[in-house]
N, C-alpha and C positions, 0 to 999 in steps of 0.2 A: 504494500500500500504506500509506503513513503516514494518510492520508486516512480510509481502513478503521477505523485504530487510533485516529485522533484521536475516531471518531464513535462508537467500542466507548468508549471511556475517556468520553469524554461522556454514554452512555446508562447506565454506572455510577453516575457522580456522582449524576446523573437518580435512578436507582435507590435509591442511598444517600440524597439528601436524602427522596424519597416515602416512605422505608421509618420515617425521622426524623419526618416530621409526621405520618403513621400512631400511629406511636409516643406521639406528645406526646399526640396528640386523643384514643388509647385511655387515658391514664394521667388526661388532664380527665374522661373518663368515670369512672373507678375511683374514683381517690381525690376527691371534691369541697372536704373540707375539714381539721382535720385535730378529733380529738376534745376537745372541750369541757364544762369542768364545769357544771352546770344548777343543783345545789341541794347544800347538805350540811350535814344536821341530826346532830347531836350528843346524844348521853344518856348518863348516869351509868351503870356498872358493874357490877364487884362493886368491893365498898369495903373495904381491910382499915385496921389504924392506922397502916402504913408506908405505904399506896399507895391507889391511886383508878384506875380502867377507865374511861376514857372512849371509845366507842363514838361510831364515824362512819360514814355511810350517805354515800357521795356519790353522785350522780350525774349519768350522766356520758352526752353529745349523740357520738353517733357518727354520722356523715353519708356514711357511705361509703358507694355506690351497689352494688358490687358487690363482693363479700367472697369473699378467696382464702387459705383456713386460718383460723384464728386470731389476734386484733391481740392485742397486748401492749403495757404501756405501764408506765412508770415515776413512782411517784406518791407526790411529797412534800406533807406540809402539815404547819401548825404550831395549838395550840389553844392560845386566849388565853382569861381570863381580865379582864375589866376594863383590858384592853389591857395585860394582863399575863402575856407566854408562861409558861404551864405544862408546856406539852409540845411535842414536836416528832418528827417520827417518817418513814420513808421505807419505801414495799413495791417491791420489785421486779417486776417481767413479771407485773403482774397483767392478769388476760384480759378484754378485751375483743371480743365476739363479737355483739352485736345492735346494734338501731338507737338504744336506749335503756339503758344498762346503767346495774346498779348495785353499788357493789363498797364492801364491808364491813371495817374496818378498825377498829382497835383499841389505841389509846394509854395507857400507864402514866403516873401522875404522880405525884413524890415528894412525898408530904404534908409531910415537913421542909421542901420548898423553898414550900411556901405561907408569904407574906407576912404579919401580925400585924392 
């Protein structure tokens, strides 16, 4: 009888590891990499005498094979000036849902803090 039990509790393990590399090999298929920015061009606004709009297009390399819902992602940057930060700004769960997206953003800048 222990013999029985010894080769059940072995064909578990068996089970559990198969069901684990299953696992890994489908999630290599899913996710391939993880999302990457491609290009992000910038243009002026609306313009008032306290502030300035500066408008960002980034976009953005999505390589996922196989897409389940919706991806989100969290998406800081910063705009320089002559290597001089003017702005800096963060959007939350913005959506990522194709192979190629592009997600539209939009930064204030205080014209008092422009330099002379």
């Amino acid at each position: 009888m222990n013999r029985s039990l010894s080769t059940g509790r072995l064909v578990g393990v068996v089970g559990v590891v198969a069901i684990l590399l299953l696992a890994i090999a489908a999630y290599g298929l899913i996710v391939v990499d993880t999302p990457r920015v491609q290009s992000v061009d910038n243009s002026w606004g609306t313009v008032t005498t306290e502030q300035t709009e500066i408008e960002s297009e980034i976009q953005v390399e999505n390589p996922l094979l196989v897409r389940v819902g919706d991806a989100a992602a969290d998406v800081r940057y910063t705009v320089a000036l002559n290597g001089i930060t003017v702005a800096t700004e963060r959007e939350q769960e913005v959506s990522l849902g194709g192979q190629e997206d592009v997600i539209m953003v939009s930064t204030w800048m205080d014209n008092n803090e422009i330099p002379d």
